[in-house]
C-alpha positions in Angstrom: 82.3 81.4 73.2 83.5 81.3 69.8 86.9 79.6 69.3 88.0 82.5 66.7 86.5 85.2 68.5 88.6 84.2 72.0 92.2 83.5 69.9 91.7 86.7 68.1 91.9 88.2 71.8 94.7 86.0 72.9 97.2 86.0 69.5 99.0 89.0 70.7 100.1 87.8 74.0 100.6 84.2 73.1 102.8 85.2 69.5 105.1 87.2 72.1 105.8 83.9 74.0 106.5 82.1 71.0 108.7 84.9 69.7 110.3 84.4 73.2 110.4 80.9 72.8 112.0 81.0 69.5 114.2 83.2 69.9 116.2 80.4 71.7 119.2 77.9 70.6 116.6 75.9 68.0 117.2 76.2 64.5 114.2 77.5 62.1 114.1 74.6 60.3 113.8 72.2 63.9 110.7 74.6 64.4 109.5 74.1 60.4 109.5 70.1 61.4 108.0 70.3 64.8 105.3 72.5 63.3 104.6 70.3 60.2 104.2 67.4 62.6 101.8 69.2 64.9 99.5 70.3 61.9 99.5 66.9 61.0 98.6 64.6 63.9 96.0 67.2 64.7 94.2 67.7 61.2 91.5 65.6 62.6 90.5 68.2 65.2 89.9 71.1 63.0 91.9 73.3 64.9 92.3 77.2 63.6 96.0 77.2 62.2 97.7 79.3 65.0 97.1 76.0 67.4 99.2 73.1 66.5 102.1 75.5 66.8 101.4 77.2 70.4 100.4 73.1 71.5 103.1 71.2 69.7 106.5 73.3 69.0 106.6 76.0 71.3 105.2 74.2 74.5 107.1 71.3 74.1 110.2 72.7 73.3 109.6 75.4 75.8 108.7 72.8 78.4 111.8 71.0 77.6 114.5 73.9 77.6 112.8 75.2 80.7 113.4 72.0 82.7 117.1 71.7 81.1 118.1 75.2 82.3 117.6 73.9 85.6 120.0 70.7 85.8 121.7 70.4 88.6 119.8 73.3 90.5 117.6 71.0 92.6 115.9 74.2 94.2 114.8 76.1 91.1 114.1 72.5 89.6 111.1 71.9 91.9 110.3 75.7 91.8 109.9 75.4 88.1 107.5 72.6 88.3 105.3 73.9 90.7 104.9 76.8 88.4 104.4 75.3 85.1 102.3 72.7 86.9 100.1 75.6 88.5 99.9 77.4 85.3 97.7 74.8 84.0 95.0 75.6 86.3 92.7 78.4 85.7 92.6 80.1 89.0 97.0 80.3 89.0 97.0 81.5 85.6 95.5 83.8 86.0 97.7 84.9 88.6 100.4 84.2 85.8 98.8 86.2 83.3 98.3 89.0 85.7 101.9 89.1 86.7 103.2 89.7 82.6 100.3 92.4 82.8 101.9 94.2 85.2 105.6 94.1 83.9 104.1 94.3 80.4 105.4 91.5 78.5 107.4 88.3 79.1 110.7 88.7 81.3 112.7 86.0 80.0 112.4 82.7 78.1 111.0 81.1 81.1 108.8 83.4 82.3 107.7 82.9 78.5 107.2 78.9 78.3 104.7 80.0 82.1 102.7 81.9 80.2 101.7 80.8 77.3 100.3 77.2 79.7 98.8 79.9 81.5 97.3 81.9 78.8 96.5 78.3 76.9 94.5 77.7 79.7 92.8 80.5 80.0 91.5 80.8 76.8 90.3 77.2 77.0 88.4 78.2 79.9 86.5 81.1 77.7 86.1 79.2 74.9 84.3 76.1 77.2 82.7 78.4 79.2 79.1 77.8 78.1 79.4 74.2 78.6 80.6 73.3 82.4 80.8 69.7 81.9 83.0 70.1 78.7 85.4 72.2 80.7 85.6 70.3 83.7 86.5 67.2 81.6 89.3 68.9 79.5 90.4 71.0 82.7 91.1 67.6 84.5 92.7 65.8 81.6 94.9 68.9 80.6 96.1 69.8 84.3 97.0 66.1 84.4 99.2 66.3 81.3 101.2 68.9 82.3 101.6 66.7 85.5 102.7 64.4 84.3 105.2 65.5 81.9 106.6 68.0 83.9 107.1 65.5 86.9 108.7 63.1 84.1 111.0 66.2 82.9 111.8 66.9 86.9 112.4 63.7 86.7 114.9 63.6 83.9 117.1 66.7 85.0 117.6 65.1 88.5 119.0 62.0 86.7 120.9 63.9 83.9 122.3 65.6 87.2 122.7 62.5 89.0 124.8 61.3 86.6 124.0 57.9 87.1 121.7 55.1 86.3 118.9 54.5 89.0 120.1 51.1 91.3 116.9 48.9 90.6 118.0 49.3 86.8 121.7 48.5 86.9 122.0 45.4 85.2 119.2 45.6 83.5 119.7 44.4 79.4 120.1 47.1 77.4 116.6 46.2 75.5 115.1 46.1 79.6 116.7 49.4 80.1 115.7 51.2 77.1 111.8 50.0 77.6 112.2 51.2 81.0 113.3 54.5 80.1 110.6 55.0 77.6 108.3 54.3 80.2 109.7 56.6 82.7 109.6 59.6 80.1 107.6 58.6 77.3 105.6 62.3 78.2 108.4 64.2 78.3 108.1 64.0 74.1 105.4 66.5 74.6 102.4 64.8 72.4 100.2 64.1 75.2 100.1 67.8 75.8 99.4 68.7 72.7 96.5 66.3 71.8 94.9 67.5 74.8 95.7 71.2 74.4 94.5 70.8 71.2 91.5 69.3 72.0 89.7 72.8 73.6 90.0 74.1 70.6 88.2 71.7 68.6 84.6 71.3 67.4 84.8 68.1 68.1 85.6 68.9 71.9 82.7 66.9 73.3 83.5 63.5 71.7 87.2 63.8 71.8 88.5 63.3 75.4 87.2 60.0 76.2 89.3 58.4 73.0 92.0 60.7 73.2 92.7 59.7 76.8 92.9 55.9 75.7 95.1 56.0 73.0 98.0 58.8 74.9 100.0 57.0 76.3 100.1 54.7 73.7 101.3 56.9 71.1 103.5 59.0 73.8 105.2 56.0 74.3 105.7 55.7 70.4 107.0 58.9 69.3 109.6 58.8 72.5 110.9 55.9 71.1 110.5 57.1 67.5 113.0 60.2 68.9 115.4 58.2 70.3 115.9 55.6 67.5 119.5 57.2 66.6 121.8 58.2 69.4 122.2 61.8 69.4 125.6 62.6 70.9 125.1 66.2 72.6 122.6 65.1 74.8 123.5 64.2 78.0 121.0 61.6 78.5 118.5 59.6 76.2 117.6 55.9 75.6 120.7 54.6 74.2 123.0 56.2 76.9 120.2 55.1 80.0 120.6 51.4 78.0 124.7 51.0 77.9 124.9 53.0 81.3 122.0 49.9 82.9 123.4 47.3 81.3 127.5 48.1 82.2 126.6 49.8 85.6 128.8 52.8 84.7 127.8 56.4 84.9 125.8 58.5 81.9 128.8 60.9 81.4 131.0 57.2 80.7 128.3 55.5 78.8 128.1 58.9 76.5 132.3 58.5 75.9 132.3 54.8 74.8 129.1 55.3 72.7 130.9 58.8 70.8 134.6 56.3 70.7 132.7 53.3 69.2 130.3 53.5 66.2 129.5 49.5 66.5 128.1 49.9 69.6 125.7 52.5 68.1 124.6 50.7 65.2 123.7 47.6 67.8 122.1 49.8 70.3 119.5 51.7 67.1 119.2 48.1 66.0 117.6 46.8 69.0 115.7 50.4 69.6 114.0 50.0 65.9 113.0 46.6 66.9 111.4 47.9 70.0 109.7 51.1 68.6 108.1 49.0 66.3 106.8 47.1 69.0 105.1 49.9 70.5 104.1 51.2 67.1 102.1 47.8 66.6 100.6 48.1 70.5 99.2 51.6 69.5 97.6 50.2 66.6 95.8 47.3 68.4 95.1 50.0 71.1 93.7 52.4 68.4 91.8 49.6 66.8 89.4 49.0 69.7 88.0 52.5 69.8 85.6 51.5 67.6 83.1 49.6 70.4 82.3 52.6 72.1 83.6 55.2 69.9 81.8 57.5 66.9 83.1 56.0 64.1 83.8 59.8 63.0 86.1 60.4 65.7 87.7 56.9 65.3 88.2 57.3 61.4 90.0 60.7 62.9 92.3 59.2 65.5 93.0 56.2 63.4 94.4 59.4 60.4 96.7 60.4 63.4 98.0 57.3 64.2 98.8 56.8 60.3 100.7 60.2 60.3 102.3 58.8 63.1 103.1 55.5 61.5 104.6 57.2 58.5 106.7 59.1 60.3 108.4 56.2 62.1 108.5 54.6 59.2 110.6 57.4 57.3 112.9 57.6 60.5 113.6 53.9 60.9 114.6 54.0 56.6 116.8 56.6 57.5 118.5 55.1 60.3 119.0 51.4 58.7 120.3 53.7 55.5 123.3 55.9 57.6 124.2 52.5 59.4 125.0 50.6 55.6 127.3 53.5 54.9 
């Protein structure tokens, strides 16, 4: 079915989850940057405009705040991944969707971030309909994303709630740590679910997942780095906290203090995490860059234009973290 004909049909319901959505704690112009980013790394696909923000923006940072509202809460914790897992098959959102039907709109930010997987998902399913082994492929790849970055977030909140590093990583170096914990969350930055999201939207759906699938967690990996290059205070736990807490064998909470208390130790902890996301930036390359024995060099030329929007944009952080460190 025609892409535009099925979004046309959907728009209502999805724009009222991401008016929920964004109705939340993020600033407009967090949402202005997330969205410029998503238009970008998905020019390739040819998307209609309303995409790259439902796919990037408002499901990652839904997925995110959904999974952080739940930190310490073991039992609505699981409960919340077993929903936004299930939404991302066709046969529970629908059960989703029907639910909102019958209330008549979202109840709350979390009953939001539920449905707009599930009505994602559905629309997908219409728009694939006429070709079964298109939709089978996507359906597999896109329930598998949301797997896996919602087990990752699960993951994360029991930690953050935890408070403490896990034992096979104390002592680990702070470089060993921080590698580890890109490794353990690099899907919790939300690309992956975009990309594939994206992807049953696109004309190019029946060349794309192969490739896509390849490169992933490649570039997941990078722009989870690329996020954590600079230590961000507020949060309880990201790369450079997991790293000191590892390496000292002290608790996150402490590991937060003495990074706040001692600006030296986060200048050497963003120096080691540039060298490291440029590590992964040139592993993504050399991933990228061997598409091209099995790939259409169309879609190649396309995936290789992400990976330079992606480059770019590390790039421009890493300047602008070696520039606050000199002053």
């Amino acid at each position: 079915m025609p892409v535009q004909e099925v979004l046309d049909r959907y728009t209502p319901h999805l724009e009222r989850c991401e008016r929920t959505i964004r109705s939340s704690d993020r600033g407009a112009k967090y949402y202005a940057i997330w969205d410029a980013f998503a238009a970008a790394i998905l020019r390739p696909f040819n998307v209609p405009p309303l995409v790259p923000r439902l796919v990037g923006a408002d499901l990652g940072t839904g997925v995110d705040s959904f999974f952080e509202r739940r930190v310490g809460e073991p039992r609505r914790l699981m409960e919340g991944y077993r929903l936004l897992t299930g939404a991302a098959h066709p046969a529970f959102a629908q059960q989703v969707i029907e639910g909102e039907r019958y209330r008549g709109g979202p109840a709350d930010f979390d009953d939001a971030v539920a449905l707009l997987i599930g009505y994602l998902t559905s629309a997908a399913v219409e728009v694939l309909a006429d070709r079964p082994d298109w939709m089978d492929a996507w359906s597999r790849a896109w329930a598998l994303a949301m797997r896996t970055q919602n087990r990752q977030q699960l993951s994360h909140a029991r930690l953050v709630g935890q408070d403490r590093p896990p034992r096979s990583a104390v002592g680990d170096s702070f470089s060993s740590a921080a590698l580890r914990y890109i490794g353990l969350f690099y899907a919790t930055d939300a690309t992956s679910i975009s990309l594939i999201g994206a992807m049953a939207f696109s004309p190019l759906i029946g060349q794309l997942p192969a490739p896509v699938l390849r490169i992933r967690r490649s570039l997941s990996r990078v722009v989870r780095a690329t996020d954590d290059l600079r230590f961000d205070a507020p949060e309880p736990l990201n790369a450079c906290v997991f790293g000191i807490a590892c390496e000292r064998g002290i608790p996150f909470s402490e590991a937060r203090r003495q990074l706040i208390a001692d600006p030296a130790l986060v200048q050497e902890c963003q120096a080691q995490m540039i060298r490291l996301t440029r590590h992964e930036l040139h592993l993504l390359e050399e991933t990228t860059s061997q598409l091209g024995d099995t790939v259409a060099p169309e879609i190649v030329a396309g995936l290789q234009e992400t990976v330079s929007v992606i480059r770019r944009a590390v790039q421009h952080r890493i300047e602008s973290t070696e520039r606050r460190q000199e002053t």
